[in-house]
Backbone as JSON Lines, residues from 0, in Angstrom:
{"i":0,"aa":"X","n":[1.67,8.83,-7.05],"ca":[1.21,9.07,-8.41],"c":[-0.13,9.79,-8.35]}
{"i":1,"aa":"X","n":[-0.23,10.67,-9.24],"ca":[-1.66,11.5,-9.04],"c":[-2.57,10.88,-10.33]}
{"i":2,"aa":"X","n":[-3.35,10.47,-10.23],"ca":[-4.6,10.19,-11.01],"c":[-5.46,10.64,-10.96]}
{"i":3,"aa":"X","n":[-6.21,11.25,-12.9],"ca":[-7.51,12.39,-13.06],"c":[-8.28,11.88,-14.15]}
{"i":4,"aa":"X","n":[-9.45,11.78,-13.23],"ca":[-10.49,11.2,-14.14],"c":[-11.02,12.32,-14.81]}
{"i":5,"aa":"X","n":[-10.89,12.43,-15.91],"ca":[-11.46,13.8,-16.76],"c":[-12.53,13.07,-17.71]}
{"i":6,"aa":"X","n":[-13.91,13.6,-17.17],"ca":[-15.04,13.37,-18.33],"c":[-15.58,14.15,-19.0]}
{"i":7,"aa":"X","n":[-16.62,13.79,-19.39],"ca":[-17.37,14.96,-20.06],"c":[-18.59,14.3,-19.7]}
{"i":8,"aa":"X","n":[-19.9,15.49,-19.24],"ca":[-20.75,15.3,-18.24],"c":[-20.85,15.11,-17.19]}
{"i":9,"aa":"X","n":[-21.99,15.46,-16.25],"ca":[-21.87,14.91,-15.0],"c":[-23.05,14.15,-14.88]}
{"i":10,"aa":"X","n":[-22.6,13.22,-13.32],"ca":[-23.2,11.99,-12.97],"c":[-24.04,12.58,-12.35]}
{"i":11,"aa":"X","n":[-25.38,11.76,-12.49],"ca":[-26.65,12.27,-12.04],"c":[-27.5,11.41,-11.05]}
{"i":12,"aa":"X","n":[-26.99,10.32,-11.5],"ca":[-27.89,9.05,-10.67],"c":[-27.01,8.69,-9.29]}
{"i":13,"aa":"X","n":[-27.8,8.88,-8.63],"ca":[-27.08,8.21,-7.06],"c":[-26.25,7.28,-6.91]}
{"i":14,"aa":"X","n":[-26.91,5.96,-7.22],"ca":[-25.92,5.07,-7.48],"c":[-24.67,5.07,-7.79]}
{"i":15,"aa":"X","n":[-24.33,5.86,-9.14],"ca":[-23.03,5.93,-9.5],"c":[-22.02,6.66,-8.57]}
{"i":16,"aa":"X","n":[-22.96,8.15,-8.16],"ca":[-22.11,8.47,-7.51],"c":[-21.55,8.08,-6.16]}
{"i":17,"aa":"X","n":[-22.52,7.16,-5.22],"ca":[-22.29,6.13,-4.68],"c":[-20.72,5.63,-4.78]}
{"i":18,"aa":"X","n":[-21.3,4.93,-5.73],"ca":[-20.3,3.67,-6.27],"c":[-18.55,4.33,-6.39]}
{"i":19,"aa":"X","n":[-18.19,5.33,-7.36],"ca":[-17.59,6.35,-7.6],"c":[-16.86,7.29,-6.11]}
{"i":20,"aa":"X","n":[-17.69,7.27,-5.18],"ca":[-17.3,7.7,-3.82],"c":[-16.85,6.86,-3.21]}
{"i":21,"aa":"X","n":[-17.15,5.37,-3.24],"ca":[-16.81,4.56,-2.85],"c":[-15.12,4.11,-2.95]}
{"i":22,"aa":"X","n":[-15.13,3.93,-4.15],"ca":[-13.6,3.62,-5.18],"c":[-12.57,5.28,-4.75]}
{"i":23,"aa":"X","n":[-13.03,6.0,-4.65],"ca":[-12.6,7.19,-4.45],"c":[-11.68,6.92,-3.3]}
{"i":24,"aa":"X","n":[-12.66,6.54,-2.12],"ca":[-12.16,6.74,-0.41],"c":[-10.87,5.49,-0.93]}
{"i":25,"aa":"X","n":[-11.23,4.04,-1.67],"ca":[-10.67,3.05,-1.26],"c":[-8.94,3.39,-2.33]}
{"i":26,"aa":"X","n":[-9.09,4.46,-2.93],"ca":[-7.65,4.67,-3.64],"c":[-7.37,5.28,-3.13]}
{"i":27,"aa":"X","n":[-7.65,6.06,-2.13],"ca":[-6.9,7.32,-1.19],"c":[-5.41,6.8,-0.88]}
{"i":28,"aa":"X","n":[-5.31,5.53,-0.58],"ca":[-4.72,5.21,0.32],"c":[-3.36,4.74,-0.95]}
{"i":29,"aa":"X","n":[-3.51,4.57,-2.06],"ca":[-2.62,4.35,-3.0],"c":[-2.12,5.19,-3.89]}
{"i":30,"aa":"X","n":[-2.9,6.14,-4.26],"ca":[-2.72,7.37,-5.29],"c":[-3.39,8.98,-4.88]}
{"i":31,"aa":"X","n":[-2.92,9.73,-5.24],"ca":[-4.12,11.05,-5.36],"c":[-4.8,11.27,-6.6]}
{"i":32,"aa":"X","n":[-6.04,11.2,-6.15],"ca":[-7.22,10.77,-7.36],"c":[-7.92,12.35,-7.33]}
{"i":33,"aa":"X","n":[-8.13,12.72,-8.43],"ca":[-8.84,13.96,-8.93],"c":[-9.77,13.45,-9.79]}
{"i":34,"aa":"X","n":[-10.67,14.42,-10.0],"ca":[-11.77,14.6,-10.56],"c":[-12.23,15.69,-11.7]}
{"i":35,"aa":"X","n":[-12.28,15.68,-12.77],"ca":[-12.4,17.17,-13.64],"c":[-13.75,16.6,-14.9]}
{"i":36,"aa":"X","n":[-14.67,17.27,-14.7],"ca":[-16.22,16.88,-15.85],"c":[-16.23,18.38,-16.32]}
{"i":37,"aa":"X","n":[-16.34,18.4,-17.59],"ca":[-16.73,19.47,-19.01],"c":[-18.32,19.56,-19.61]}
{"i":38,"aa":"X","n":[-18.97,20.12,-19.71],"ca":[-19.65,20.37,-20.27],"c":[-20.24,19.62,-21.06]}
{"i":39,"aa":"X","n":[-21.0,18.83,-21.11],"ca":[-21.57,17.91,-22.43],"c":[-22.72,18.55,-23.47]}
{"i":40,"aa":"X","n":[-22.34,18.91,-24.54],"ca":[-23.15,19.14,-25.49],"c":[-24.79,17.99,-26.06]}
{"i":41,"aa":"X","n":[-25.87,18.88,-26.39],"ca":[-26.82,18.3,-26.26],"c":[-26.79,17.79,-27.47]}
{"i":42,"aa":"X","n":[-27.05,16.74,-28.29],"ca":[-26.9,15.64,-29.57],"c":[-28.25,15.56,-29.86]}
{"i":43,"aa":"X","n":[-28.9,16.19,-30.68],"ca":[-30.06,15.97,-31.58],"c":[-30.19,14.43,-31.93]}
{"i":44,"aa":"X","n":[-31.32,13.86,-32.52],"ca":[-31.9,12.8,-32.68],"c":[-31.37,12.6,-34.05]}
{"i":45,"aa":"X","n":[-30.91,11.48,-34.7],"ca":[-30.76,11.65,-36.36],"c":[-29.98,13.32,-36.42]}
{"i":46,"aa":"X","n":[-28.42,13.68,-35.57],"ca":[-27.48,14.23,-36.15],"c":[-27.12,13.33,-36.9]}
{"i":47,"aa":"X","n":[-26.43,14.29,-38.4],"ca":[-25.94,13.8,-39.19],"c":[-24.19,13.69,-39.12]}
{"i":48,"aa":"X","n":[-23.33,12.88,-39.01],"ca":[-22.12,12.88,-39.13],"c":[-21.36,13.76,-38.61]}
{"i":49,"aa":"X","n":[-21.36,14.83,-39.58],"ca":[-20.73,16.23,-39.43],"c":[-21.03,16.7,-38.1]}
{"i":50,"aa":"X","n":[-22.56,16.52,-38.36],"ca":[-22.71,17.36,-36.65],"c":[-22.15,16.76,-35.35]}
{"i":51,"aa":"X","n":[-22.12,15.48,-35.18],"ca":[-21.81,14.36,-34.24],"c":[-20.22,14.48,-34.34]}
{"i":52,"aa":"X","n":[-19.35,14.87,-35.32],"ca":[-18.13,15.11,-35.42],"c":[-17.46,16.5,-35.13]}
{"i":53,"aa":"X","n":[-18.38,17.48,-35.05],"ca":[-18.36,19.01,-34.0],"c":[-18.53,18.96,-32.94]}
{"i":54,"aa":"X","n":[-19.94,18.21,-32.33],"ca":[-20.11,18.15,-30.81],"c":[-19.05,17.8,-30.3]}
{"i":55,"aa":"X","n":[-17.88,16.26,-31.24],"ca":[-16.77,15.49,-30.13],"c":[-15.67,16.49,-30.24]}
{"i":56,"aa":"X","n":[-15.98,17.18,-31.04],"ca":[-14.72,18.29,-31.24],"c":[-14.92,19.24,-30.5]}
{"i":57,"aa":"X","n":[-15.91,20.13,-30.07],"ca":[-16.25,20.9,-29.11],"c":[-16.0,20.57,-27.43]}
{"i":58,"aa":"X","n":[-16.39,19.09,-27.42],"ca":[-16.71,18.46,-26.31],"c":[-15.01,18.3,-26.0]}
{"i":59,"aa":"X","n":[-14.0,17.83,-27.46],"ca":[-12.72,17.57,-26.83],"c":[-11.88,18.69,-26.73]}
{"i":60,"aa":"X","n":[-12.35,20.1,-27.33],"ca":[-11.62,21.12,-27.22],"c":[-11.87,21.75,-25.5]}
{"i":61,"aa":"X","n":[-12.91,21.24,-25.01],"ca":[-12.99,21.4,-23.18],"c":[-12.34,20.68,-22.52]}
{"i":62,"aa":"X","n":[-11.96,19.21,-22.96],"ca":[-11.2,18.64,-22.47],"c":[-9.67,18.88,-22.46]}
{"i":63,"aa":"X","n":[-9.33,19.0,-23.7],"ca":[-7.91,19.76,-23.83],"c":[-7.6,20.79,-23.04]}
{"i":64,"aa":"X","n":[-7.79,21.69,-23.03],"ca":[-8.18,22.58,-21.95],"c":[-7.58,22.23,-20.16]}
{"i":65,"aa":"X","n":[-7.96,20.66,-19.5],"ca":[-7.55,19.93,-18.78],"c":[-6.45,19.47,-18.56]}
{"i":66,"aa":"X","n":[-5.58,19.09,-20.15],"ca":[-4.99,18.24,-20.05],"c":[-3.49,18.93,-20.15]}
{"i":67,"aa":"X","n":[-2.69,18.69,-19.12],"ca":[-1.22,19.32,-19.42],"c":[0.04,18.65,-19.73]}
{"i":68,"aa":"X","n":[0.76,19.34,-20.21],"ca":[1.93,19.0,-21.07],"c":[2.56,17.43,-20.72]}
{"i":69,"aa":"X","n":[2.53,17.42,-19.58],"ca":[4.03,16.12,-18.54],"c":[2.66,15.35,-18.14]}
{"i":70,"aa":"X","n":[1.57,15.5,-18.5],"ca":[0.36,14.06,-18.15],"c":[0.66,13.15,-19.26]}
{"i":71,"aa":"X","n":[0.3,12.05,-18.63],"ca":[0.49,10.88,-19.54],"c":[-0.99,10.29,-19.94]}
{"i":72,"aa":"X","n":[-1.53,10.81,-20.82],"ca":[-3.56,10.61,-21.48],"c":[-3.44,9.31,-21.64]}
{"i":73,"aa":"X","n":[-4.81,8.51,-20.94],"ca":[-4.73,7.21,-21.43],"c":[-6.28,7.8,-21.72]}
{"i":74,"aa":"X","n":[-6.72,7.82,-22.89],"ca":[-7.91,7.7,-23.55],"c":[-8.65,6.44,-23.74]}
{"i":75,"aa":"X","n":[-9.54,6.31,-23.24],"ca":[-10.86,5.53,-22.86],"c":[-11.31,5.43,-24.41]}
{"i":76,"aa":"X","n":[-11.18,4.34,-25.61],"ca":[-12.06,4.55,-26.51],"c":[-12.2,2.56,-27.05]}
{"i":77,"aa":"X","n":[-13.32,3.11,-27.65],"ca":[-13.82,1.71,-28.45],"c":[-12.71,1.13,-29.19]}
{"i":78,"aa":"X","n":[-11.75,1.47,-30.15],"ca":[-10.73,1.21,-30.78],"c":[-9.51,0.86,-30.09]}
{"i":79,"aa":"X","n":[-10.08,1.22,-29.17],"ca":[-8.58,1.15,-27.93],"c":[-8.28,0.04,-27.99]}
{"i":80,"aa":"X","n":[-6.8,-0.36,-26.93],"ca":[-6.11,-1.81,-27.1],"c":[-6.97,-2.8,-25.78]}
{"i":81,"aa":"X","n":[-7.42,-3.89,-25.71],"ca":[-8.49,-4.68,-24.96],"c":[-6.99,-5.28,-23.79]}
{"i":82,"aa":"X","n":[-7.25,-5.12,-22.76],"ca":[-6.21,-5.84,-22.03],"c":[-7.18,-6.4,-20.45]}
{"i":83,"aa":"X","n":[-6.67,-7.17,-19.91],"ca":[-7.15,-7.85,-18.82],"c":[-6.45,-6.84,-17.63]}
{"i":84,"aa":"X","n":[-7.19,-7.08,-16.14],"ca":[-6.58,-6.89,-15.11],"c":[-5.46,-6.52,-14.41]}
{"i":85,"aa":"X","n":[-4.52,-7.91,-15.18],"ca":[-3.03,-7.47,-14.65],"c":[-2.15,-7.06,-15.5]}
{"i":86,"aa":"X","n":[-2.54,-7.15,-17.07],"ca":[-2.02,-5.94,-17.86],"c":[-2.51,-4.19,-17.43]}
{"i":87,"aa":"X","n":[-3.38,-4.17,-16.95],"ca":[-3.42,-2.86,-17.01],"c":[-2.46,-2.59,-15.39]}
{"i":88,"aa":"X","n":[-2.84,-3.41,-14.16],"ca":[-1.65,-2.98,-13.02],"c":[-0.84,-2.89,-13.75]}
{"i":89,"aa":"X","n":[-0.12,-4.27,-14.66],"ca":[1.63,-3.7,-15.26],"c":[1.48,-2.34,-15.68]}
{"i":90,"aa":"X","n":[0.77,-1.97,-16.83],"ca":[0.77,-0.96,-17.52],"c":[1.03,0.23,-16.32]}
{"i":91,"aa":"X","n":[0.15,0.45,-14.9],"ca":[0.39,1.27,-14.15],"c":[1.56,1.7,-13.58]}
{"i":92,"aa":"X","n":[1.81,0.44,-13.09],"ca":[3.29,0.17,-12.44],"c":[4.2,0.87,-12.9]}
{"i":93,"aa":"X","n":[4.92,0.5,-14.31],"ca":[5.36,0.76,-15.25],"c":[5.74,2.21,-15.61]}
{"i":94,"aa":"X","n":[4.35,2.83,-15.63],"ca":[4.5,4.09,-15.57],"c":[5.19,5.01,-14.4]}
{"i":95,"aa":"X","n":[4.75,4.2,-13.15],"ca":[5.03,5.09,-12.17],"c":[6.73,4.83,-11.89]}
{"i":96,"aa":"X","n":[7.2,3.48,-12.12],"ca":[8.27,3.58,-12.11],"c":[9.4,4.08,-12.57]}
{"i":97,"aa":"X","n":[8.68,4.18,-13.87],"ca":[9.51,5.31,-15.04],"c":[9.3,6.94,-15.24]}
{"i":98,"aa":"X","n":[8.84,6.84,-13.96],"ca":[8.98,8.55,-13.72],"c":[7.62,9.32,-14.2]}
{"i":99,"aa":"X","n":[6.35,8.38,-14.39],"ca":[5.07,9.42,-14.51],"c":[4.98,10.24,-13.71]}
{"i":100,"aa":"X","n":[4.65,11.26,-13.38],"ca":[4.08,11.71,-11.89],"c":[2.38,11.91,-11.64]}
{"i":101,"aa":"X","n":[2.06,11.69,-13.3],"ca":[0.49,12.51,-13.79],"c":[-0.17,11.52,-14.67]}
{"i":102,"aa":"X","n":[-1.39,10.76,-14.72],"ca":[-1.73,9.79,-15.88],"c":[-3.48,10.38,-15.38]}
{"i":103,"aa":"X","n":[-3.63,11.08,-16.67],"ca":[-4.99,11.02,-16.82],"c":[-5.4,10.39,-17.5]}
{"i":104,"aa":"X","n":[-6.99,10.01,-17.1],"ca":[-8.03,8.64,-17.73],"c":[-9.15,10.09,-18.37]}
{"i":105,"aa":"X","n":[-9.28,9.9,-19.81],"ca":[-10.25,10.44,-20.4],"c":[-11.51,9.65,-20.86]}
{"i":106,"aa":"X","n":[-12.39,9.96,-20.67],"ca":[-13.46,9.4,-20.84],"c":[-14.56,10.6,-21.47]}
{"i":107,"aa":"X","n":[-15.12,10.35,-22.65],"ca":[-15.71,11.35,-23.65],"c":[-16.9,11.0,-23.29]}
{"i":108,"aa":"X","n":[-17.81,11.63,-24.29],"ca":[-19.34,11.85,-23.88],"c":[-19.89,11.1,-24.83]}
{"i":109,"aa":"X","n":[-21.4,10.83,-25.31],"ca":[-21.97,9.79,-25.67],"c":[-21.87,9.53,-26.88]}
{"i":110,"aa":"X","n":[-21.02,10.18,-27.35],"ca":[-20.39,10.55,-28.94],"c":[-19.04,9.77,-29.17]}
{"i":111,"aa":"X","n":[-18.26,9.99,-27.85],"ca":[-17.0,9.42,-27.94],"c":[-16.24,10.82,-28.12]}
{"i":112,"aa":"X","n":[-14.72,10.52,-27.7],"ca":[-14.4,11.41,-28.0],"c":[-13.34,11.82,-29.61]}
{"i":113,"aa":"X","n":[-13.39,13.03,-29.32],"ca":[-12.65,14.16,-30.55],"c":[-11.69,13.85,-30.88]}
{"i":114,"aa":"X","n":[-11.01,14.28,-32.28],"ca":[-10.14,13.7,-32.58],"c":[-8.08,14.03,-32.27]}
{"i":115,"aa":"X","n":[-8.65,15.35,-31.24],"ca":[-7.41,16.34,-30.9],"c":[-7.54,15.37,-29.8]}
{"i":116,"aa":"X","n":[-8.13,14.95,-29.19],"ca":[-8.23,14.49,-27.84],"c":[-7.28,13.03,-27.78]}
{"i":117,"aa":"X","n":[-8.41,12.17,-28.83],"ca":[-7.16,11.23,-29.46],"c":[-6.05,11.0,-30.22]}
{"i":118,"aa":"X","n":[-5.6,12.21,-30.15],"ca":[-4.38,12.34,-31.23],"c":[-3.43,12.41,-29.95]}
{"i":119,"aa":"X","n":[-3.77,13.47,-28.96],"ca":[-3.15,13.79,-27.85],"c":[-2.82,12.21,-26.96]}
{"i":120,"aa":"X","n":[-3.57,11.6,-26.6],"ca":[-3.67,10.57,-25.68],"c":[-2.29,9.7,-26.32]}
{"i":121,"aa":"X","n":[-1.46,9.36,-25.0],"ca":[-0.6,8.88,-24.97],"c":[-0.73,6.71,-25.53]}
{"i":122,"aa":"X","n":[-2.28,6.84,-24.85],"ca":[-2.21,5.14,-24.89],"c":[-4.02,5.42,-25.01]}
{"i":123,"aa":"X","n":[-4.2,4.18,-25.83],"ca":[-5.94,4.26,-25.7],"c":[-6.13,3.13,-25.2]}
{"i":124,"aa":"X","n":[-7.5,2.9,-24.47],"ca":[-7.63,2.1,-23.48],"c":[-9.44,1.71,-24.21]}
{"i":125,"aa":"X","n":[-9.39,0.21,-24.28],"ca":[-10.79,-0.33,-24.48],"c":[-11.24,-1.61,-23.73]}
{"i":126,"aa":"X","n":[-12.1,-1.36,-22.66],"ca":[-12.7,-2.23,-21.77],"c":[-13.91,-3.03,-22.7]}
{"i":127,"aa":"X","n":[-14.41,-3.02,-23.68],"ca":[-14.62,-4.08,-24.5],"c":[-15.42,-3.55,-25.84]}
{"i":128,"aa":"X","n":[-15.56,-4.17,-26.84],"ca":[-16.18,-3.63,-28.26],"c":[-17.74,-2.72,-28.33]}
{"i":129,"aa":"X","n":[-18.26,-3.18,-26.87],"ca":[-19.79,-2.65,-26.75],"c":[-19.04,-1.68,-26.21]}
{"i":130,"aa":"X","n":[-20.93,-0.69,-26.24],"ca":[-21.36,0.98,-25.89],"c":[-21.59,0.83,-24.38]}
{"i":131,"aa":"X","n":[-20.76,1.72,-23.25],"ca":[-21.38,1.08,-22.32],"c":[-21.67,2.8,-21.75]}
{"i":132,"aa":"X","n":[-22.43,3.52,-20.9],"ca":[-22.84,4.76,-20.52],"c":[-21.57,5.05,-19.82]}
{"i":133,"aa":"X","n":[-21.12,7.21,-21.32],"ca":[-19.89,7.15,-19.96],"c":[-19.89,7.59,-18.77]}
{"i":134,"aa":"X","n":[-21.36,7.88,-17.88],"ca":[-21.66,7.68,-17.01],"c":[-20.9,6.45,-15.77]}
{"i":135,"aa":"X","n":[-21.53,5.42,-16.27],"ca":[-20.97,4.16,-15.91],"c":[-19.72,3.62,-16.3]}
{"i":136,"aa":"X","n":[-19.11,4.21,-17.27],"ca":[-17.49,3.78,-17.25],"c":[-16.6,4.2,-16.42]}
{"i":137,"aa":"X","n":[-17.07,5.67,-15.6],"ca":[-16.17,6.17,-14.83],"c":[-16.27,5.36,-13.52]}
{"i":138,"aa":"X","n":[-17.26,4.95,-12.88],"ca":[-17.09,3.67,-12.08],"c":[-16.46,2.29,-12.56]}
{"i":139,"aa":"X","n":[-17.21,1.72,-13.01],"ca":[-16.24,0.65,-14.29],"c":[-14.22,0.99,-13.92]}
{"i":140,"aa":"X","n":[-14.09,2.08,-14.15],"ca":[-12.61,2.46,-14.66],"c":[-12.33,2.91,-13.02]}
{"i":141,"aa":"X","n":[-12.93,3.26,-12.4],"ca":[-12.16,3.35,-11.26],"c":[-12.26,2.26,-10.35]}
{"i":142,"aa":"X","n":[-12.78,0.8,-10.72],"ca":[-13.12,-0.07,-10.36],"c":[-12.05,-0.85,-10.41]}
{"i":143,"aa":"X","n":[-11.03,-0.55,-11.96],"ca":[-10.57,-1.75,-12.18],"c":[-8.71,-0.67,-12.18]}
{"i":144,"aa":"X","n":[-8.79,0.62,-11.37],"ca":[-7.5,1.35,-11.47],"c":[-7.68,0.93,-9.84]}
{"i":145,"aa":"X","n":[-8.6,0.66,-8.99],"ca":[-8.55,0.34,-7.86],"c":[-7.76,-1.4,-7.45]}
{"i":146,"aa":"X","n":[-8.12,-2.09,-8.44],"ca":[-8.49,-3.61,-8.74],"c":[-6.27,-3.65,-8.99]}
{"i":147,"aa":"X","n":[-6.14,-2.85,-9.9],"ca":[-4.66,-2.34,-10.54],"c":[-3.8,-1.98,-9.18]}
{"i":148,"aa":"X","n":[-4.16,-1.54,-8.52],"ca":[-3.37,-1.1,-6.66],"c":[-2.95,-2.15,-6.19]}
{"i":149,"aa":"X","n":[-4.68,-2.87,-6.07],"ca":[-4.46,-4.1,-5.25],"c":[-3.63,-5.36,-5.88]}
{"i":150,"aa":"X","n":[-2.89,-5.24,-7.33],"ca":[-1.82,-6.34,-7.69],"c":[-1.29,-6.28,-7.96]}
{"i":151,"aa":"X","n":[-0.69,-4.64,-8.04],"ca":[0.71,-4.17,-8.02],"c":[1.2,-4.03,-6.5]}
{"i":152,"aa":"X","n":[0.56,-4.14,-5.74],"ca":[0.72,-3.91,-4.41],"c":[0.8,-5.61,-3.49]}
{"i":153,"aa":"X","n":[0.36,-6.65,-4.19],"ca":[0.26,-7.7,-3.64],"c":[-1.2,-8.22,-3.15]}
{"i":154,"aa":"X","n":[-1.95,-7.7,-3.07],"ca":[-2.84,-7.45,-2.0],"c":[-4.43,-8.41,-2.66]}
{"i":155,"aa":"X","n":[-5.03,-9.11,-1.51],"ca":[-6.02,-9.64,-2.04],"c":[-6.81,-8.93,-2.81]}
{"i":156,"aa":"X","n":[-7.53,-9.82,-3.7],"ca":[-8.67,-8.87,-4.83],"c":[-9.79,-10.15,-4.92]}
{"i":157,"aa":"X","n":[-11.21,-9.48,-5.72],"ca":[-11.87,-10.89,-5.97],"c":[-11.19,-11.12,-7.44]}
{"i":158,"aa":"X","n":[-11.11,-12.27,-7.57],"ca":[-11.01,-12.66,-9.15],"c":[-12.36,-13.14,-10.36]}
């Protein structure tokens, strides 16, 4: 199964990318994991609505751009459906058994993303009601698509 983390921005702080390199090497061995970051638009202080609703539209018209026909979008958003651990392995599983070949993980910029973006996305995905940096979600999320290997696969994990 090929898996693509598509964001918007890039990671700047060591750590993450650390962390992120880390999860990288340790899915090698289960999936082919890609990587694709867009452009993040700069967000004024006190934008008003409208404007904050162009940037995610700008920001998701780069992302679209990424995303092709036979991928299966699981969009990363606040509204998304809240599931634990071994719902999301099922959810993986699932897919791959039923003939995915392609499941990209979108993850938007500090705005969230656009609304073509979420119209597109096959399944939306919410790791919990708070704001968390999407910096740090892309570790977060490859933390727990790594975590998803190890119990569809059998395999020890921490709990």
């Amino acid at each position: 199964m090929e898996i693509r983390i598509l964001s918007v921005g890039k990671i700047k702080e060591k750590y993450l990318n650390d962390g992120i390199k880390e999860y990288a090497k340790r899915l090698g061995r289960y999936c082919k994991l890609s990587f694709c970051q867009v452009a993040d638009e700069k967000t004024p202080d006190k934008a008003s609505q409208a404007l904050n609703n162009q940037i995610k539209d700008l920001e998701g018209e780069r992302l679209m751009k990424h995303i092709r026909e036979q991928d299966y979008v699981i969009a990363l958003a606040i509204e998304g459906e809240m599931v634990g651990s071994v719902e999301l392995a099922d959810k993986i599983e699932k897919l791959g058994v039923s003939g995915v070949n392609s499941v990209v993980f979108v993850i938007g910029g500090s705005l969230g993303l656009g609304s073509k973006v979420l119209d597109r996305a096959d399944y939306k995905l919410s790791f919990s009601r708070m704001t968390f940096p999407h910096q740090l979600m892309q570790m977060i999320l490859l933390e727990q698509i790594y975590r998803s290997f190890r119990i569809i696969n059998h395999e020890p994990y921490h709990k």
